[in-house]
N, C-alpha and C positions, 0 to 999 in steps of 0.2 A: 451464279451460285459459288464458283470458286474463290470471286470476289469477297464474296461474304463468306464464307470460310476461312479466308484467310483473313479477313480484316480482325473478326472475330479471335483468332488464335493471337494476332496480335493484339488485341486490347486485351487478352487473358494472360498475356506476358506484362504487360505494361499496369497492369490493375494493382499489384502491391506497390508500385510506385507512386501512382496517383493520391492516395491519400496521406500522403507523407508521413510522419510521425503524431503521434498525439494516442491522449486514452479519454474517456467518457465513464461518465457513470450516469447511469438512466435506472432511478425508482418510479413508483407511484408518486413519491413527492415533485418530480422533475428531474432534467436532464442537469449535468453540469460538465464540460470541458475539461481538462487538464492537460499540462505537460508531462512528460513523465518523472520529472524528479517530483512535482504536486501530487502525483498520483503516488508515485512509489513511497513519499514522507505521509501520507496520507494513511498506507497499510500500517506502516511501522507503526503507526499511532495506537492504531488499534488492536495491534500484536502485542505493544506495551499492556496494553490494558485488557485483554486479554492473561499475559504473563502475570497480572496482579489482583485479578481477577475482578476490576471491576466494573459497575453497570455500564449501561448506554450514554446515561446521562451525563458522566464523568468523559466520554469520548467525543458527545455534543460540546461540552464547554474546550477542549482541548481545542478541537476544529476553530471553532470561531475562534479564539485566542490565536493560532497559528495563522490562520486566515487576515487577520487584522494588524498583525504582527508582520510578516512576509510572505504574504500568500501562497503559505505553505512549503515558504523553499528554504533551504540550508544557508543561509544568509554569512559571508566570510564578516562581514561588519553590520553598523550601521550606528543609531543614536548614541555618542559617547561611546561607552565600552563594549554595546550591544552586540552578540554574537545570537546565529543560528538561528532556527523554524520560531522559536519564541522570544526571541531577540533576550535573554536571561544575561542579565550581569556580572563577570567578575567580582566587581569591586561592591556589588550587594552579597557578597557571598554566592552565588549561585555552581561555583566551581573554575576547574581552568575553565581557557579558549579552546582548547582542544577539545575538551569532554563535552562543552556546548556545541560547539560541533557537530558532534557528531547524532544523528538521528534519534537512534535506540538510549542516547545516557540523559539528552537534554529532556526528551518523552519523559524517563524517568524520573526526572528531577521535579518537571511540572506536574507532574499524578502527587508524589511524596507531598508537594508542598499541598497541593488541591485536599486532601484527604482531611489536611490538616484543619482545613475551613471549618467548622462548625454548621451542622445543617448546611454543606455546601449543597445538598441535592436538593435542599427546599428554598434555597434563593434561588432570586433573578440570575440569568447567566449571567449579565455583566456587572452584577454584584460579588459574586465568586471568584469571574475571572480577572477583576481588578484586586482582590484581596490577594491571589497570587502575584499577579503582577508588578503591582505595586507604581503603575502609569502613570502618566499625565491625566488621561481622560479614558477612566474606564467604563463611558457609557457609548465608546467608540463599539466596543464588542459585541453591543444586543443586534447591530443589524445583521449579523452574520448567521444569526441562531436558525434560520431557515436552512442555510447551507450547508451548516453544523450537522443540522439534524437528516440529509441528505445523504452527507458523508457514511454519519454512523450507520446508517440503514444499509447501507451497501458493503461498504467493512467489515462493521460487525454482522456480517452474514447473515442479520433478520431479513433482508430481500438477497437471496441468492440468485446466484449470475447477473447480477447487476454492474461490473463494473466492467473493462475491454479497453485493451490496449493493442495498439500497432506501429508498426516501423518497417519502412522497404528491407529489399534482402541488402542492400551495399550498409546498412545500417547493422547488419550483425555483427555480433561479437564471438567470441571463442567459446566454447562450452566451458564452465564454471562450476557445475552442478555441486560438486563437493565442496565449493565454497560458499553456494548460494545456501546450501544449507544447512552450514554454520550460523551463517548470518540470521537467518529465518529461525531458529531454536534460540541464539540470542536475544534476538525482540521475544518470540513466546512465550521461552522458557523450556529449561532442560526435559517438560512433561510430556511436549511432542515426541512418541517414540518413531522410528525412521527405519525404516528394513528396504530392502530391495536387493540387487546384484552391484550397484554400482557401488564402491567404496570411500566413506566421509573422511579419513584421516586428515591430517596436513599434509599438504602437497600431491595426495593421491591427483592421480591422473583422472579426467572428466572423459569416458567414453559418451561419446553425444547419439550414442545408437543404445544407450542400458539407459535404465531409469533408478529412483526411490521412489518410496511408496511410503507417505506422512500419516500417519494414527492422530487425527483429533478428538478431544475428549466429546464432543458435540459436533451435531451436523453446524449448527453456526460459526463453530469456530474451524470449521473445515472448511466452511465458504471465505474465512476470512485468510485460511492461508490460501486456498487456491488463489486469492486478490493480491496478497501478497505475491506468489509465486506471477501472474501476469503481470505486475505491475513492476516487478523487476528481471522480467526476461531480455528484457535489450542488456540491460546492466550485466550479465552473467551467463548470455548465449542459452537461456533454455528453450525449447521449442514446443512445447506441448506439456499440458496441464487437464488433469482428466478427473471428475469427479461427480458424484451422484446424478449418474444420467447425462454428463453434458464434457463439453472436450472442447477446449481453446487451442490454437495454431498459430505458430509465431508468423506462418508464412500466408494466414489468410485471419490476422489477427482483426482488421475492421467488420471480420462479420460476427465478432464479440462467442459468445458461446453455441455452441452446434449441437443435435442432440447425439448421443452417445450410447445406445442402452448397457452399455457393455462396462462402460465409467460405476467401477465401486462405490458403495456408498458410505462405506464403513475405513477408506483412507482415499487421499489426495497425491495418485499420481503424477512424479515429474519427471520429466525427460530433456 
């Protein structure tokens, strides 16, 4: 018996190591793997669009596009002058390298130009998403459109709790809180209101024992920050994400969402 007590007490020490690093996302449509810079470029997406307010469908083509592009990661290079998650051009005008770059500007860039499309929401995906592009072979893009549509389900919040991220504890980082939500109001947009005790300024100090507490304008788009907020908790040391019924754990983050009934419905606690 004591055997098995302690073996036990050991494998419940050793259990957030075991699954190393990684996130998931699991709808009705299927399951899909990530690393977490895919998962973390993956919320930003949808936080853009979100910030601009618009459909699913506009967040499907984006997916696949970044999907087929660089699988979703922040790309330093690649074809010619290609920079970033949709590999966008300099030298087509698409902007600097810096501003490609970076997550939340290149998102922007690809929505602006997409809107542009004419009836983009009643083409083929990879009709639309080559009219942004402007590719070699934009019939590369249609195979993605299952995955696309997988993403947005889960992002944009129409299947809540659906997505879950993890990392062992030597994989922490420092509490960040008041940066992490700056960053999170840049993708959304300034409409996210943010109250709690803990203080957002510049350079304010991140008590990792106080929280904020996010006002979404919709329960969907509450789901998609709380995605947001797990999908960049390694990145900014946050530990806990609480919302309509349910409560994520940085420190028991492979068991994805837990129930909570105490989790508001009406904002998205972080800690």
């Amino acid at each position: 018996m004591l055997l098995a007590v302690g073996g036990f007490a050991l494998f419940d020490r050793a259990r957030p190591y075991l699954h190393g690093t990684g996130c998931e996302v699991r709808t009705t449509q299927g399951t899909m793997p990530l690393d977490l810079e895919q998962a973390a470029n993956a919320a930003t997406i949808s936080a853009v669009a979100f910030r601009k307010r618009l459909p699913e469908r506009a967040v499907v083509i984006a997916y696949a596009t970044a999907i087929q592009e660089s699988h979703i990661r922040n790309l330093p290079g690649g074809d010619r002058d290609s920079v970033g998650m949709f590999q966008q051009r300099p030298s087509q005008g698409w902007g600097t390298p810096a501003k490609l770059r970076d997550p939340v500007q290149s998102t922007s860039k690809f929505f602006d130009a997409l809107v542009k499309i004419k009836d983009y929401l009643d083409r083929d995906l990879h009709d639309a998403a080559q009219r942004v592009q402007r590719s070699a072979d934009g019939t590369a893009y249609a195979q993605h459109e299952p995955d696309g549509e997988l993403l947005a389900a889960a992002f944009t919040g129409r299947e809540p709790a659906t997505a879950r991220c993890w990392f062992p504890p030597d994989k922490k980082t420092a509490s960040r809180r008041p940066a992490a939500i700056r960053e999170m109001r840049r993708a959304f947009g300034s409409r996210l209101k943010v109250t709690g005790p803990s203080p957002l300024t510049q350079g304010a100090k991140s008590d990792p024992g106080s929280w904020n507490a996010v006002k979404p304008g919709s329960t969907r788009e509450g789901w998609a920050v709380a995605s947001w907020a797990v999908t960049h908790a390694q990145a900014y040391g946050l530990t806990e994400v609480r919302y309509a019924g349910k409560h994520w754990r940085s420190d028991a983050g492979h068991d994805g969402w837990t129930e909570d009934k105490d989790a508001p419905k009406d904002a998205v606690i972080i800690q």
